[in-house]
Every structure is written in structure tokens, then in C-alpha cells.
C-alpha positions as a Markdown table, in Angstrom:
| # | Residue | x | y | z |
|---|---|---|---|---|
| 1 | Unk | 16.9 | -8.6 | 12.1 |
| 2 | Unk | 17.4 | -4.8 | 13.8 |
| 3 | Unk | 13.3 | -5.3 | 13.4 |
| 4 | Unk | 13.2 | -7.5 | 16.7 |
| 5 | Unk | 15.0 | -5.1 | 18.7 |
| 6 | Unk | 12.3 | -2.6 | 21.1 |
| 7 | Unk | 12.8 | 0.6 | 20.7 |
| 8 | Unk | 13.8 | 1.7 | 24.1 |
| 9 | Unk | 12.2 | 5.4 | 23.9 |
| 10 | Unk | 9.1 | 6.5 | 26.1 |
| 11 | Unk | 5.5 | 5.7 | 24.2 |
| 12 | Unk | 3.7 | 9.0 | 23.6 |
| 13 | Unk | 0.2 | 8.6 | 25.2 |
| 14 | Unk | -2.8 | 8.9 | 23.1 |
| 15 | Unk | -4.8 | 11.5 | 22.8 |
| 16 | Unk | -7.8 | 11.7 | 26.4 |
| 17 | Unk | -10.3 | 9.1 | 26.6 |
| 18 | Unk | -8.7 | 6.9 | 22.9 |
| 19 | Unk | -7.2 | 3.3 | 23.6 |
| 20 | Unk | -4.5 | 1.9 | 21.3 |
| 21 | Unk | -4.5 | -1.6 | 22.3 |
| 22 | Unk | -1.8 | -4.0 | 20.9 |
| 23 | Unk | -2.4 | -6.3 | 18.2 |
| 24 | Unk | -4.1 | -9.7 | 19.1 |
| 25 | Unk | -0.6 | -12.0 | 18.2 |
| 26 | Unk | -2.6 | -15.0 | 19.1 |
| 27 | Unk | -5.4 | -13.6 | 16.3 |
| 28 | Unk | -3.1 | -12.9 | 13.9 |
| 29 | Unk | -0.9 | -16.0 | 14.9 |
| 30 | Unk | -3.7 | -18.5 | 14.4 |
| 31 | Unk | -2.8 | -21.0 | 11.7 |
| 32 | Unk | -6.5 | -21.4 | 10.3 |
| 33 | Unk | -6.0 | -17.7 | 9.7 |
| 34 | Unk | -2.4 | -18.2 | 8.2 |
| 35 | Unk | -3.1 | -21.3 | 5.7 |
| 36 | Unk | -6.9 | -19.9 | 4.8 |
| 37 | Unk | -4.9 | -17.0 | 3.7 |
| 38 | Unk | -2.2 | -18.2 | 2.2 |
| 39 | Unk | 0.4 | -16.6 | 4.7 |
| 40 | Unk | 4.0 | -18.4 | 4.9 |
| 41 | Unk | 5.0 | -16.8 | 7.9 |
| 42 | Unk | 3.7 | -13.8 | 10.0 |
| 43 | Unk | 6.1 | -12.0 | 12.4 |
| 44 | Unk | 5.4 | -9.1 | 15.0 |
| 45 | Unk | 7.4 | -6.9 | 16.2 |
| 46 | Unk | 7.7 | -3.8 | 19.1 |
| 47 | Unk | 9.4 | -1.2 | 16.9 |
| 48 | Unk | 11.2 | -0.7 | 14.1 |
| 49 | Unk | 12.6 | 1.9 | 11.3 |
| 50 | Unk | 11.0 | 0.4 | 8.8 |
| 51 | Unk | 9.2 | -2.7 | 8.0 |
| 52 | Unk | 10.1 | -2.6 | 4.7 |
| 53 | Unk | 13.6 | -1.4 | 5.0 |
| 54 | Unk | 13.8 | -4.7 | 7.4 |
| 55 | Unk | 12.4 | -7.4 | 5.1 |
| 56 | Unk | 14.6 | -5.7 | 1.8 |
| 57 | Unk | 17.9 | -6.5 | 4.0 |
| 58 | Unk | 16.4 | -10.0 | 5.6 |
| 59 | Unk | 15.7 | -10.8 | 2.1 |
| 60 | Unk | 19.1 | -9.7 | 0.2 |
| 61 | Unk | 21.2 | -11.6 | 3.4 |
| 62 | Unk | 19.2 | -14.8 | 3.7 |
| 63 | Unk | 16.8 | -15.3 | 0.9 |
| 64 | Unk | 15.8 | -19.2 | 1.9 |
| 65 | Unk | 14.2 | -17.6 | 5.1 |
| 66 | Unk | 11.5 | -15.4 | 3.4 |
| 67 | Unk | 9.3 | -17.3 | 1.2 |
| 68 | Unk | 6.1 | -15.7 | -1.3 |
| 69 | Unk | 3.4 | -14.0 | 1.4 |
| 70 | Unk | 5.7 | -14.0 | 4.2 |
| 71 | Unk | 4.2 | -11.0 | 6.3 |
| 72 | Unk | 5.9 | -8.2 | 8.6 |
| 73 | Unk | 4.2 | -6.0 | 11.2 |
| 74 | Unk | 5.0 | -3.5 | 13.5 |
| 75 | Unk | 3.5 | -1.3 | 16.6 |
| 76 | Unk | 5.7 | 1.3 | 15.9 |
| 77 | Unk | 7.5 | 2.6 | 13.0 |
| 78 | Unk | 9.8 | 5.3 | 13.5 |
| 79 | Unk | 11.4 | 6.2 | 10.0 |
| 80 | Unk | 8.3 | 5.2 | 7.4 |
| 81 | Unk | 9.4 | 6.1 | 3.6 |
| 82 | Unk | 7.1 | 6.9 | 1.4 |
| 83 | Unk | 7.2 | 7.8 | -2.6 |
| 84 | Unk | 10.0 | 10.8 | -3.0 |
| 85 | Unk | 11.9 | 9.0 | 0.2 |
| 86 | Unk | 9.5 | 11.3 | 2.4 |
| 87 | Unk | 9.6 | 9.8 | 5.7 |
| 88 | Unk | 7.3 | 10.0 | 9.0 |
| 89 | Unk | 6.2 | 8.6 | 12.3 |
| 90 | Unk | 2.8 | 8.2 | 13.7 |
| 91 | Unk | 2.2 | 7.4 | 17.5 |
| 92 | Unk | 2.9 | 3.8 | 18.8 |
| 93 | Unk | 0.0 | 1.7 | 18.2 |
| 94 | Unk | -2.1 | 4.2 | 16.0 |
| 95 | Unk | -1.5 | 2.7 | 12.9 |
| 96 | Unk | -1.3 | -0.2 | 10.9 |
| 97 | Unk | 2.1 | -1.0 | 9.4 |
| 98 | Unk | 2.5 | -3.8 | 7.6 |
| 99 | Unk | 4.8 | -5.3 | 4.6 |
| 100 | Unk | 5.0 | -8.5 | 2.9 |
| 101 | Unk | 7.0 | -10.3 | 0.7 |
| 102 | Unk | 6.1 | -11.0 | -3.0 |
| 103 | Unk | 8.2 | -13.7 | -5.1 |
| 104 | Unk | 5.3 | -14.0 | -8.3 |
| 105 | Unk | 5.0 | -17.5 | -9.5 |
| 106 | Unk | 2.0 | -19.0 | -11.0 |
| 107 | Unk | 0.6 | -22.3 | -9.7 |
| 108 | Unk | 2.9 | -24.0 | -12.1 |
| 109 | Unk | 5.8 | -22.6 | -10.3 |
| 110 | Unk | 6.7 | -20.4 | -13.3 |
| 111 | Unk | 7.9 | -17.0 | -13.0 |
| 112 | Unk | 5.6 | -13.8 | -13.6 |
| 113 | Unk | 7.1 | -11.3 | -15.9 |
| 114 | Unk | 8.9 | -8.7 | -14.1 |
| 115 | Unk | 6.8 | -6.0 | -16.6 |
| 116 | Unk | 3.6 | -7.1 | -14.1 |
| 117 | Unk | 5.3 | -5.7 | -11.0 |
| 118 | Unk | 3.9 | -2.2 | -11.6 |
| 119 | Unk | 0.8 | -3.3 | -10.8 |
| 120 | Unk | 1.8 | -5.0 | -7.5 |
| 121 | Unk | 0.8 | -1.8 | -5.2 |
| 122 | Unk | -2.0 | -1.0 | -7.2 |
| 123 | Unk | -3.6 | -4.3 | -6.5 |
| 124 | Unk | -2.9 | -3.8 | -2.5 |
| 125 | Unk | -4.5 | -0.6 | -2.9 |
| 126 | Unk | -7.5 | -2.4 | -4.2 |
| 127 | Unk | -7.4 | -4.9 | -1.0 |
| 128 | Unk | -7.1 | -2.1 | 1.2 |
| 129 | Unk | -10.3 | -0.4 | 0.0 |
| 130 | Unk | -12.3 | -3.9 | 0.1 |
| 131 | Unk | -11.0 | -4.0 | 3.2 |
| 132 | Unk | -12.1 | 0.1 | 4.6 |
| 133 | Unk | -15.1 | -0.5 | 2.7 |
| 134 | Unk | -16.4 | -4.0 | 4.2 |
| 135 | Unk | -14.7 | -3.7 | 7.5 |
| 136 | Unk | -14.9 | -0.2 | 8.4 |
| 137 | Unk | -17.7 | 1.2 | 6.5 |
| 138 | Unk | -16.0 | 3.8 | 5.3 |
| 139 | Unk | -16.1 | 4.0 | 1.2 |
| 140 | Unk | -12.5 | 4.8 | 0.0 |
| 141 | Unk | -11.2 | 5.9 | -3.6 |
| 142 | Unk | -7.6 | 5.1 | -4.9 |
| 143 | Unk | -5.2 | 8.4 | -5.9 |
| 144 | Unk | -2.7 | 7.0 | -8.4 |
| 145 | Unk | -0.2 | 6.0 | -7.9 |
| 146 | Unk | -0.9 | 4.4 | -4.7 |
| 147 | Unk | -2.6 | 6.2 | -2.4 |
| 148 | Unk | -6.1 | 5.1 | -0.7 |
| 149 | Unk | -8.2 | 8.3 | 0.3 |
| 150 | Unk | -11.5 | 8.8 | 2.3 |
| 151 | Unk | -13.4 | 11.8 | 1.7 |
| 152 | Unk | -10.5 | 13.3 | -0.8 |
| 153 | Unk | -7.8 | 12.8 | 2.1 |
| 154 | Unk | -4.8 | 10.2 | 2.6 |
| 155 | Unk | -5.5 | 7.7 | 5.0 |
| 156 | Unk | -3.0 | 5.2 | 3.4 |
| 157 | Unk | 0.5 | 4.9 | 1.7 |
| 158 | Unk | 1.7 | 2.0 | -0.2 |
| 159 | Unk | 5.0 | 2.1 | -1.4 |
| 160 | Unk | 6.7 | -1.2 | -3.7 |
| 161 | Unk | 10.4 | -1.9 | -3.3 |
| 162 | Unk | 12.5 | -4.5 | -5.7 |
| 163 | Unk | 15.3 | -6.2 | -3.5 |
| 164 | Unk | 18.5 | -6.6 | -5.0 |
| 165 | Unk | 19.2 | -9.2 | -7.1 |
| 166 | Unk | 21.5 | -11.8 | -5.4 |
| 167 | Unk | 22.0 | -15.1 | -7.1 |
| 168 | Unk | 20.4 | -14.8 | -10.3 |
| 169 | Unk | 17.3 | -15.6 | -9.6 |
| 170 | Unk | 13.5 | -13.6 | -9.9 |
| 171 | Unk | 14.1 | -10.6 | -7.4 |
| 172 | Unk | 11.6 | -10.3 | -5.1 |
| 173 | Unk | 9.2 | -7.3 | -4.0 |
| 174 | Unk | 8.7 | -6.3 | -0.7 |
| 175 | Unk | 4.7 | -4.3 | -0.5 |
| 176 | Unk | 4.4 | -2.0 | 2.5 |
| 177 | Unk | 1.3 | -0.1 | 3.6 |
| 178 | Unk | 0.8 | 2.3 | 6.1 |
| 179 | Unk | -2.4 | 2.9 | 7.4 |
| 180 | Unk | -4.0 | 5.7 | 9.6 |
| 181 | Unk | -6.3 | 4.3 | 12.3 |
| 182 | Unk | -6.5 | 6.3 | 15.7 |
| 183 | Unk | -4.3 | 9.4 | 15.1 |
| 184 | Unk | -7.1 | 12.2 | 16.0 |
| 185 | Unk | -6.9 | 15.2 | 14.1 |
| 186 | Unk | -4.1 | 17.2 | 15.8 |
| 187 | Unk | -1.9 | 14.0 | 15.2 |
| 188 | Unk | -2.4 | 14.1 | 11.4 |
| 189 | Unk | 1.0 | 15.1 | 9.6 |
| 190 | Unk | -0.8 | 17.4 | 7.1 |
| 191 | Unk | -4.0 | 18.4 | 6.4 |
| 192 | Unk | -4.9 | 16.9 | 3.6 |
| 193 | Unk | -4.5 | 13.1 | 6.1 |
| 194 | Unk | -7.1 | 11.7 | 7.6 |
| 195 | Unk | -7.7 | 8.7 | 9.9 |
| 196 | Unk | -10.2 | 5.8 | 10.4 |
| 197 | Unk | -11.0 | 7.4 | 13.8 |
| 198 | Unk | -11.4 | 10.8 | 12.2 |
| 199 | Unk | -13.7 | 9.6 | 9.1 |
| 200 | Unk | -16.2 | 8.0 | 12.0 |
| 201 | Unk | -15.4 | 4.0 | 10.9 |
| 202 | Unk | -17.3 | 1.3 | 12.3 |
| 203 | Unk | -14.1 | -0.1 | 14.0 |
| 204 | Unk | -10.2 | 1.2 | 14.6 |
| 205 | Unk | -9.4 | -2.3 | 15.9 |
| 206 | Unk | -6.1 | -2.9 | 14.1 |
| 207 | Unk | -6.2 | -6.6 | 14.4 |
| 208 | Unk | -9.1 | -7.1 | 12.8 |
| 209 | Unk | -8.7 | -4.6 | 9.9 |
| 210 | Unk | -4.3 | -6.2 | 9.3 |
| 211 | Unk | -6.3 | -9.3 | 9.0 |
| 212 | Unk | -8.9 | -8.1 | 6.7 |
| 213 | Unk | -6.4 | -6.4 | 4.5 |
| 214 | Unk | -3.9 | -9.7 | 4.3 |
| 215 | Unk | -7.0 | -12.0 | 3.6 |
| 216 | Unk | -8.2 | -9.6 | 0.5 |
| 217 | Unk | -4.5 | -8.4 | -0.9 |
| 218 | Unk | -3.5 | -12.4 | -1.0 |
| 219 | Unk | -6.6 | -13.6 | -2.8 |
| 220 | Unk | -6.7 | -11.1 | -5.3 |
| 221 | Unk | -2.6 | -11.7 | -5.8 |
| 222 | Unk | -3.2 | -15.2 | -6.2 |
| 223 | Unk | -5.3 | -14.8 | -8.8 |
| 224 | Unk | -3.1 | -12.3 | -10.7 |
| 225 | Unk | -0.1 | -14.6 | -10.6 |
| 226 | Unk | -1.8 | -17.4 | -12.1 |
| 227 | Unk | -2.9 | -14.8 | -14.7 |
| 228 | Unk | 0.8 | -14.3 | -15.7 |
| 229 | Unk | 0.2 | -10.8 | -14.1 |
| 230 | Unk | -2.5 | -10.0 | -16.9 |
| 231 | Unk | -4.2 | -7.0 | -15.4 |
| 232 | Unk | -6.6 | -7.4 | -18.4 |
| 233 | Unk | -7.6 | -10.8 | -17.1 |
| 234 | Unk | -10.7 | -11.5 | -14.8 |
| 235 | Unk | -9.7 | -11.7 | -10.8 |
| 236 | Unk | -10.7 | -13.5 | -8.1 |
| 237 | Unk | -14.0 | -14.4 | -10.1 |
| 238 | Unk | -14.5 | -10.8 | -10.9 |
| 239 | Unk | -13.5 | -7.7 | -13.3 |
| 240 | Unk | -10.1 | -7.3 | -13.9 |
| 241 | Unk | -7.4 | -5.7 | -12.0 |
| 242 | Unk | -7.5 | -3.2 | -14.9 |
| 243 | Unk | -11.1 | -2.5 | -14.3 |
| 244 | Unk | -11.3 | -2.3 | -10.9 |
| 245 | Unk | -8.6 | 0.4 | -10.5 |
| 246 | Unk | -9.4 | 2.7 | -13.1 |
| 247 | Unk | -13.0 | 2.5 | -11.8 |
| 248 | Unk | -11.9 | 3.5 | -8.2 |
| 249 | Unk | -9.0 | 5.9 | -9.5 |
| 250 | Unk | -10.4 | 9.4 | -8.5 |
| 251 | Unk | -7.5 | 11.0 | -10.4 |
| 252 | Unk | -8.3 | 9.7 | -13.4 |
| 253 | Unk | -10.9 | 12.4 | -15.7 |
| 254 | Unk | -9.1 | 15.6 | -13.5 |
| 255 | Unk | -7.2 | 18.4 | -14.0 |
| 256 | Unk | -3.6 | 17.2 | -12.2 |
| 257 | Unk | -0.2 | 18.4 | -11.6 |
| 258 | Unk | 2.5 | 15.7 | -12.1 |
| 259 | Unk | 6.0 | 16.3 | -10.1 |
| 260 | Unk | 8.7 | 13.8 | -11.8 |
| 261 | Unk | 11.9 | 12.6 | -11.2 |
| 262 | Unk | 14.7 | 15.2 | -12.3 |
| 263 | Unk | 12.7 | 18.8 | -10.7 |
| 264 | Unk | 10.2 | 18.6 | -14.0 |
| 265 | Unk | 6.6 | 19.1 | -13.9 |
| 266 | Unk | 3.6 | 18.2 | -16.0 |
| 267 | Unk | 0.0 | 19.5 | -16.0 |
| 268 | Unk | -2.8 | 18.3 | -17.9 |
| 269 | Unk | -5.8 | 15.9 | -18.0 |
| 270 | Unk | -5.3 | 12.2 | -16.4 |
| 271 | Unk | -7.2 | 10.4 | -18.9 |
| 272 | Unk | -6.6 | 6.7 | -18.1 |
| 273 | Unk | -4.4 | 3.7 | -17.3 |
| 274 | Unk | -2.1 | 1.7 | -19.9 |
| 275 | Unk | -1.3 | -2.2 | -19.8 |
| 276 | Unk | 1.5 | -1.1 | -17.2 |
| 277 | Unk | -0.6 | 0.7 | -14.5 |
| 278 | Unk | 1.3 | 3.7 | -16.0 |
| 279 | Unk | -0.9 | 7.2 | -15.8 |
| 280 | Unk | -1.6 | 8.7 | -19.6 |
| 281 | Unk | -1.6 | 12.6 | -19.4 |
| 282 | Unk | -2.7 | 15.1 | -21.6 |
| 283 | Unk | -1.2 | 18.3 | -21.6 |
| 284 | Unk | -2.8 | 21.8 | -22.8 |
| 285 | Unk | -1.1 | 21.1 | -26.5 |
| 286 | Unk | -2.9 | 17.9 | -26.6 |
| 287 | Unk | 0.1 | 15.9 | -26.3 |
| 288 | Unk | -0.3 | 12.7 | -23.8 |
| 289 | Unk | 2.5 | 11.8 | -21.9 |
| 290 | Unk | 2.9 | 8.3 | -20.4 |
| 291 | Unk | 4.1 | 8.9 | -16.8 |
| 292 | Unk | 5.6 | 5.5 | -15.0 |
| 293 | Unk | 6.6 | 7.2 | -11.3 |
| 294 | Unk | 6.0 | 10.9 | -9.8 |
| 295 | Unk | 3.7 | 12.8 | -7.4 |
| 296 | Unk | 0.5 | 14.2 | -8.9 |
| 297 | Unk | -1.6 | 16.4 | -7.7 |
| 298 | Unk | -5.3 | 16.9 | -8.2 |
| 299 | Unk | -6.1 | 20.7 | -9.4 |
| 300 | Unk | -9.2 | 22.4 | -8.8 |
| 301 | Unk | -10.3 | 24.1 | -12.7 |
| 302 | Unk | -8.9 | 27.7 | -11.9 |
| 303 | Unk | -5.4 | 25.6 | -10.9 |
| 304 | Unk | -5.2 | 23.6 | -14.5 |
| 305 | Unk | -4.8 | 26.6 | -16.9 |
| 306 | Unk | -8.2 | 26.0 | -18.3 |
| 307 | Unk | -10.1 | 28.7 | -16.1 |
């Protein structure tokens, strides 16, 4: 894979007095860790474009290689892509960058529908917000459709690609998350980012939070495979996926903006989430609109048309 290649470019120093220390491999190597988890395989890597790019073309050219939970991480990502093919880079070693590979079976072996898949990234939002909330100390809300926020700003982006399908068989989805951990505030893309070093968490050791993240998001998908992918249906021994997201959904009850494929726009009240993780939108006329993929935008009440 071009993953395994270094990039050969100078590392930008951080920011006076902040360490980024490389990931523990031996940590995050350890089989206890791996089979408690559920983890086929974990590979680490210098640098890379993409994580995800690298496992969709590792899994379209040699399928047999990459089974169900097999993991890819990297130091340094240099072309991210995010919803609306945006793309970024954050300094080497100041994030967490991470994708894995999802092939849903239940414990029989039998497929889940391909109608479940939506919910996929909503699910690793969920992990990653057990995992801010439990290992960092730092509560975090979900922005649909996949976005993880502290204190109403972006610290994470989780982005779902299906790989082609090859030989007939289940295609499989590749999860990647990006996470903000030591970029200081000057290194933040936008204003509206933040960072676990900004938001004051209780650690920005990368290691430690990858394998909180991985422990949570393969538990929790566990239990929604051998649910057929039933977000309805109690997880892990708790409420279901259903529940949990629209109760840490902070866009659902505001005033939003939605930018959709094709240029078009909707505004109008997110009201909730239906059986496919899709966001239900009313608009001033009182129509709802189901809407499956976009941007959305939360708008303050002068913004929504209602002021």
C-alpha cells in the first residue's frame, strides 16, 4: 500500500513548550488489546494521503487481506476528505486518524442489510463521545450527520465510504475519523474547530484515547450486527442506537440550514431521526423533508426566518 511509504517532507514543529509524542505501537500492538477488542489486524503507518483512501484501494485489489475490524492508523495525513470532498491537513502527530474496515455479519455469519449502513458513522460518532466523555473529560454532543462537537465546535469528522463491489459479494465499508488533539488555537482550520488541548481535556495522549475509541466503536458494532442493524433494538446492554443518537444530536429541535447535493438549500426545523438515521426537516410551509446526505448548519432564531 502507498500507506507504508514516509512521507519524505520536513515535520512542522509544534507549537513552544506542547509534545506530540508517537503512538505507543507496542500499546496499540498488544494482542490482549487486539482480541479483547475484537481487532483483526492493526497497522501503523508514518504518513499517508488518506487512511481511508488507502484501505478503499487495499480493499477493492485484495479483498482476502482485510477482514471485518481490520484497523488503519496514521501520524500524518496529508490529504483528509471530509463530507462535500473538503480536504485538510493537521500537523504530524496532532491528531488522531484512524479508519477501519466494516464487512457487517451477524454471529451467524449472515449478512446485515445494506439499508443499516447509514447508521455506521453515526454509531462511531457515539463511540467517540463515550470515549471524550470517559477518557478525556470533556462532554461532547453529536451534529448530524457526523460530526462530534465540544462546546458547539468540531473536534471530529467521520466520514463512511462503500468500496466497490468486486466479486459479488457484501461490499464493504471503510469508517474513518479524524480527531483534533494537540493543534492549539492558531493551528485550528476554522474557527468554529476546536481541539482536546484547546477544550482543557484530562489527557491529549493519542494512544490511549485511538484505543479508547476502537474498544467502544467495536462493542457497540458488535452488538448492532447481531441486531441485523436494528437501530431500534437495545445495544450493548443499553438503549438503542436510535436513542442514544437523537439524545446526543444537538441539531435536532434547531432552527438549521441544509446545503444538498445539486447547489439547493433547505431551512427549517430539524425535528428528529427516521429508521435510516436520515434527518426529518420542516420547512416554514410546514412541509418535512426527509434529507439522507448534505451539510447543515445550525441557525441562531434571527438566521431561521422566524425572527
Amino acid at each position: 500500500m502507498d500507506a507504508e511509504q514516509p512521507d519524505s517532507s520536513e515535520a512542522v514543529d509544534p507549537p513552544s513548550g506542547m509534545e506530540r509524542p508517537a503512538l505507543d505501537r507496542a500499546a496499540l500492538l498488544d494482542p490482549d488489546f487486539l482480541s479483547s477488542a475484537g481487532i483483526s489486524q492493526l497497522k501503523i503507518v508514518d504518513s499517508t494521503g488518506s487512511t481511508n483512501a488507502d484501505l478503499v484501494r487495499a480493499v477493492t485489489v485484495e479483498p482476502g487481506k482485510w477482514a471485518d475490524l481490520a484497523v488503519l492508523t496514521a501520524e500524518h495525513q496529508t490529504a483528509a476528505r471530509g463530507r462535500l470532498d473538503r480536504h485538510w491537513e493537521a500537523p504530524e502527530r496532532s491528531a488522531v486518524s484512524v479508519s477501519i474496515v466494516l464487512r457487517p455479519v451477524t454471529s451467524q455469519g449472515m449478512p446485515v442489510p445494506t439499508q443499516s449502513y447509514s447508521w455506521l458513522s453515526l454509531l462511531a460518532a457515539v463511540a467517540l463521545r463515550e470515549a471524550l466523555q470517559e477518557t478525556a473529560g470533556l462532554p461532547a454532543d453529536i451534529k448530524w450527520p457526523n460530526d462530534v462537537l465540544v462546546n458547539g465546535r468540531k473536534i471530529a469528522g467521520i466520514l463512511a465510504q462503500m468500496t466497490p463491489l468486486g466479486d459479488g459479494s457484501v461490499p464493504a465499508v471503510i469508517l474513518g475519523v479524524g480527531l483534533n488533539v494537540s493543534l492549539a488555537e492558531d493551528e485550528l482550520p476554522v474557527p468554529s474547530a476546536t481541539s482536546l488541548a484547546v477544550e482543557g481535556a484530562t489527557t491529549t495522549d493519542r494512544t490511549t484515547l485511538l484505543k479508547s475509541y476502537l474498544s467502544r466503536f467495536a462493542r457497540l458494532y458488535r452488538s448492532f450486527c447481531n441486531s441485523e442493524g436494528d437501530p431500534s433494538a437495545g445495544l450493548a446492554g443499553g438503549a438503542s442506537l436510535h436513542k442514544r443518537v437523537e439524545s446526543a444530536m444537538v441539531t435536532l429541535g434547531r432552527e438549521v440550514r441544509a446545503h444538498l447535493p445539486g447547489d439547493l438549500e433547505l431551512v427549517g426545523h430539524a425535528s428528529r431521526l427516521d429508521e435510516h438515521g436520515s434527518l426529518l426537516v420542516v420547512d416554514h410551509s410546514g412541509r418535512e423533508h426527509v434529507i439522507t446526505a448534505g451539510d447543515v448548519v445550525h441557525l441562531r432564531a434571527t438566521e431561521s426566518g422566524y425572527a
